[in-house]
mmCIF file of the C-alpha atoms, coordinates in Angstrom:
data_MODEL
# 
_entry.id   MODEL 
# 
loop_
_atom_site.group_PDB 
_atom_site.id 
_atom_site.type_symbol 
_atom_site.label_atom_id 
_atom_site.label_alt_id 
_atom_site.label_comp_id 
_atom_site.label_asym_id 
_atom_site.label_entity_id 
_atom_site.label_seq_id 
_atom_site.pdbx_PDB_ins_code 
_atom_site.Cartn_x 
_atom_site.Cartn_y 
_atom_site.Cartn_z 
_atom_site.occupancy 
_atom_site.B_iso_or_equiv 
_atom_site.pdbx_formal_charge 
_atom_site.auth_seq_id 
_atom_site.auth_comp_id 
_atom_site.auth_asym_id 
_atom_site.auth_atom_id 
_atom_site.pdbx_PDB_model_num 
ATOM 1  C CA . UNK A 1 1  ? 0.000   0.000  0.000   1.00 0.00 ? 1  UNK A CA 1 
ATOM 2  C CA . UNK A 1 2  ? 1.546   3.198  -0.817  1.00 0.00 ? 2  UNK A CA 1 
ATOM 3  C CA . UNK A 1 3  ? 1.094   6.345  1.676   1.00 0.00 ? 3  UNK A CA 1 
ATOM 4  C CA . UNK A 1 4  ? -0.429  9.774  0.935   1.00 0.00 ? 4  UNK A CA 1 
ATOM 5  C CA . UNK A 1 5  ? 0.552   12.869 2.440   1.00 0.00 ? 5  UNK A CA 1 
ATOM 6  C CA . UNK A 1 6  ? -1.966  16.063 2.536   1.00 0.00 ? 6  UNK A CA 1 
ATOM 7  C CA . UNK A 1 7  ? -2.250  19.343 4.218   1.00 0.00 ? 7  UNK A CA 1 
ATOM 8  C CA . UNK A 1 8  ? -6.019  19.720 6.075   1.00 0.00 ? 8  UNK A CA 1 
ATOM 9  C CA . UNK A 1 9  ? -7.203  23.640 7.263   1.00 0.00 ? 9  UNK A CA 1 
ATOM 10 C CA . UNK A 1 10 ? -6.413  23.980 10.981  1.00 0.00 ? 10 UNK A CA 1 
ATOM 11 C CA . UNK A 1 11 ? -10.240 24.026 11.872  1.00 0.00 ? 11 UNK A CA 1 
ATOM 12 C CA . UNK A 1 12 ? -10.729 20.563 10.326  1.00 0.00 ? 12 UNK A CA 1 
ATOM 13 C CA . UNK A 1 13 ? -7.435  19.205 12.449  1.00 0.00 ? 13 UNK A CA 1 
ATOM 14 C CA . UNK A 1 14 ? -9.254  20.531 15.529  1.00 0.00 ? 14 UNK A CA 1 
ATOM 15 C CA . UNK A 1 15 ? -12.218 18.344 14.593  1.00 0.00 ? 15 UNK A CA 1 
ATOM 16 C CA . UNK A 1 16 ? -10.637 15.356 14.021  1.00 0.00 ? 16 UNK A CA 1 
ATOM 17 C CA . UNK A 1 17 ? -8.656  15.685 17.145  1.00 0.00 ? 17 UNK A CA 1 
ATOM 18 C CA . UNK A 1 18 ? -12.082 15.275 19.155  1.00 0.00 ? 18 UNK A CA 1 
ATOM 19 C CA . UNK A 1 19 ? -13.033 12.345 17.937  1.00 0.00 ? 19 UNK A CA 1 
ATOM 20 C CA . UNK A 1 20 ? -9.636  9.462  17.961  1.00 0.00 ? 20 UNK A CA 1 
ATOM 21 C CA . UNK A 1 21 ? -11.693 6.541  17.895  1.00 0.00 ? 21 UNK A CA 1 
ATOM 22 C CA . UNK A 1 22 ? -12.824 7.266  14.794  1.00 0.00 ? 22 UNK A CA 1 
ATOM 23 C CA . UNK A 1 23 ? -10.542 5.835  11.915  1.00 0.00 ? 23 UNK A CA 1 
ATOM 24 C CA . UNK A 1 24 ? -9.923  9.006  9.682   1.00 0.00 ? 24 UNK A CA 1 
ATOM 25 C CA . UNK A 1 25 ? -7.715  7.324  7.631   1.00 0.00 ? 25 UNK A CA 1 
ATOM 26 C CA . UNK A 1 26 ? -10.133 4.622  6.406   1.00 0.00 ? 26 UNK A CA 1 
ATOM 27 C CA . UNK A 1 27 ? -12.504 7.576  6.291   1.00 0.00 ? 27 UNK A CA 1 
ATOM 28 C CA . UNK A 1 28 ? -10.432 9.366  3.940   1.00 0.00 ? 28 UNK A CA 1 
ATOM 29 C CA . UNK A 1 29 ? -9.730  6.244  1.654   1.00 0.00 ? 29 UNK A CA 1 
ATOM 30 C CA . UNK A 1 30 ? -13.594 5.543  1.330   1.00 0.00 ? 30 UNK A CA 1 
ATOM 31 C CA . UNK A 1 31 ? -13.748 9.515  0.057   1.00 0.00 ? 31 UNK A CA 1 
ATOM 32 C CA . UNK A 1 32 ? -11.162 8.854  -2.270  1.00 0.00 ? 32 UNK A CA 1 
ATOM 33 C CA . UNK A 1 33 ? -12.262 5.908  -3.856  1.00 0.00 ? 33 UNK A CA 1 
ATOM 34 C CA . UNK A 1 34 ? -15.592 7.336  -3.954  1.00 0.00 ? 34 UNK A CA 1 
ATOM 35 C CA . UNK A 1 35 ? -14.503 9.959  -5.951  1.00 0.00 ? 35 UNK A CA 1 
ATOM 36 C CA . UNK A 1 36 ? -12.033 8.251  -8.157  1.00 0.00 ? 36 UNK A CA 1 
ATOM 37 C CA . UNK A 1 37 ? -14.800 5.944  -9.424  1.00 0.00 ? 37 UNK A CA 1 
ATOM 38 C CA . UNK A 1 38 ? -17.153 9.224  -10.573 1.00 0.00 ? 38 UNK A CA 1 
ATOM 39 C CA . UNK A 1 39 ? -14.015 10.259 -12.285 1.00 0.00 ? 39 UNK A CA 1 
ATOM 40 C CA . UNK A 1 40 ? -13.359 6.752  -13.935 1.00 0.00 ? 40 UNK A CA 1 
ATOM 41 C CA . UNK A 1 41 ? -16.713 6.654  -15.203 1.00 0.00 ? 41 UNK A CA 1 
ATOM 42 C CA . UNK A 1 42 ? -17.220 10.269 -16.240 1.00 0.00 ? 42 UNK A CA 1 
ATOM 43 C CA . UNK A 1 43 ? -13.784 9.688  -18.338 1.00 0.00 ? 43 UNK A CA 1 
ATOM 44 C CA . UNK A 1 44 ? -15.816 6.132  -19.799 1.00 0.00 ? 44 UNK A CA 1 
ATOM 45 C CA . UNK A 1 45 ? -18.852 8.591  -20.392 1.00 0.00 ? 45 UNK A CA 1 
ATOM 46 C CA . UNK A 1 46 ? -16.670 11.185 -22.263 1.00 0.00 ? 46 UNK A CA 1 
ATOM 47 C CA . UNK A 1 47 ? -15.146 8.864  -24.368 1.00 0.00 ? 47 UNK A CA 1 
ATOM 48 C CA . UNK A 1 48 ? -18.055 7.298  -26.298 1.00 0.00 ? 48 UNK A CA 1 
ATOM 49 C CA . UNK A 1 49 ? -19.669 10.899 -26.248 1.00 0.00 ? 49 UNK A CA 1 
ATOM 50 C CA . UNK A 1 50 ? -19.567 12.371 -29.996 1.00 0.00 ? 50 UNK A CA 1 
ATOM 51 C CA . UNK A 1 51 ? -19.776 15.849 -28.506 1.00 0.00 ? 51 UNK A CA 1 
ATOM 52 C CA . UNK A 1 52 ? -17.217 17.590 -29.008 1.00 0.00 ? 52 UNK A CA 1 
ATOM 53 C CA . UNK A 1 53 ? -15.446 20.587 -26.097 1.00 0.00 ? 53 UNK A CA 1 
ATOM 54 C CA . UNK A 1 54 ? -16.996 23.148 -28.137 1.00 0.00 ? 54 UNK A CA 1 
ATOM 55 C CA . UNK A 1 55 ? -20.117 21.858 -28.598 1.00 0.00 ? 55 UNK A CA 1 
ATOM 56 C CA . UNK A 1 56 ? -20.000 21.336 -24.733 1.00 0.00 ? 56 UNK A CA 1 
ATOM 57 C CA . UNK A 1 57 ? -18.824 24.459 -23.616 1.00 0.00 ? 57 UNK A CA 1 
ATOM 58 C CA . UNK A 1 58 ? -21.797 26.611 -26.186 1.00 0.00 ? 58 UNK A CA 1 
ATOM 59 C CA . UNK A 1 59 ? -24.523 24.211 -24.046 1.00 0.00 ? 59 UNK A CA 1 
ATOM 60 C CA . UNK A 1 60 ? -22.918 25.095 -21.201 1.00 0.00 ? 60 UNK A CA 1 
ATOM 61 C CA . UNK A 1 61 ? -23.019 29.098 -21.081 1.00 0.00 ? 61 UNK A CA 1 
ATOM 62 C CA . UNK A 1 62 ? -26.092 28.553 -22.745 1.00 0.00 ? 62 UNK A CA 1 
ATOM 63 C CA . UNK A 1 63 ? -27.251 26.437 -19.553 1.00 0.00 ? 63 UNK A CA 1 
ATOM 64 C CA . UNK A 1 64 ? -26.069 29.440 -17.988 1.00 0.00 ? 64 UNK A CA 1 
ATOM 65 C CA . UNK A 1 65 ? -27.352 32.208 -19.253 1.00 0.00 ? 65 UNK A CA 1 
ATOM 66 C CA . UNK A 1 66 ? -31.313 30.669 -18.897 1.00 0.00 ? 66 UNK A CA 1 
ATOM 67 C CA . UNK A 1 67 ? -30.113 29.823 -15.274 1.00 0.00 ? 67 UNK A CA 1 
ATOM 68 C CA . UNK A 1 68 ? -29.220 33.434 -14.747 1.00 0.00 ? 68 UNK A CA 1 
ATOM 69 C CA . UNK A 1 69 ? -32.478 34.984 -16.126 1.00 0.00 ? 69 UNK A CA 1 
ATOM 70 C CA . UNK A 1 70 ? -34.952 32.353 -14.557 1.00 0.00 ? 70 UNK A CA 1 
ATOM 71 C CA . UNK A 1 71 ? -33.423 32.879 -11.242 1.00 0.00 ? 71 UNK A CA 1 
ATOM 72 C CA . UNK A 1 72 ? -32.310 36.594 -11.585 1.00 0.00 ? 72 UNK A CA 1 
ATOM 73 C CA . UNK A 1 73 ? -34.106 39.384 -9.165  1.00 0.00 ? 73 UNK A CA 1 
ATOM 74 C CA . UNK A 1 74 ? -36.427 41.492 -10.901 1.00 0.00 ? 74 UNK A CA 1 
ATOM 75 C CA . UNK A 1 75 ? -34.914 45.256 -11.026 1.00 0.00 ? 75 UNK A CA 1 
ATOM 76 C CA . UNK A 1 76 ? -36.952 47.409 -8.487  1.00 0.00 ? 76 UNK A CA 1 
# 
């Protein structure tokens, strides 16, 4: 098994100084894994999709620019 190193905010050390019997570690590798396989499979996804970055970014501020109006505050 190979060892990872990382640098936590000093508020989150506090919190997991309060609570040693939990095992932050396998905590931490649960997270990781979690996230690695949404990575895996959006990579999987990506690489069938036909879309192309163009294509994706154009839906994407377009996405965002209807988000923006539907949600903006009416002037007063």
């Amino acid at each position: 098994m190979s060892k990872l190193t990382i640098e936590i905010p000093a508020e989150l050390k506090e919190i997991l100084d309060r609570y040693p019997e939990v095992q932050w570690g396998h905590v931490a590798e649960k997270a990781l894994w979690d996230f690695a396989r949404k990575v895996r499979l959006a990579d999987q996804i990506a690489a069938r999709s036909k879309l192309s970055e163009n294509a994706a970014e154009s839906i994407g501020r377009a996405i965002k620019v209807g988000l923006r109006r539907r949600y903006a505050k009416p002037a007063r």
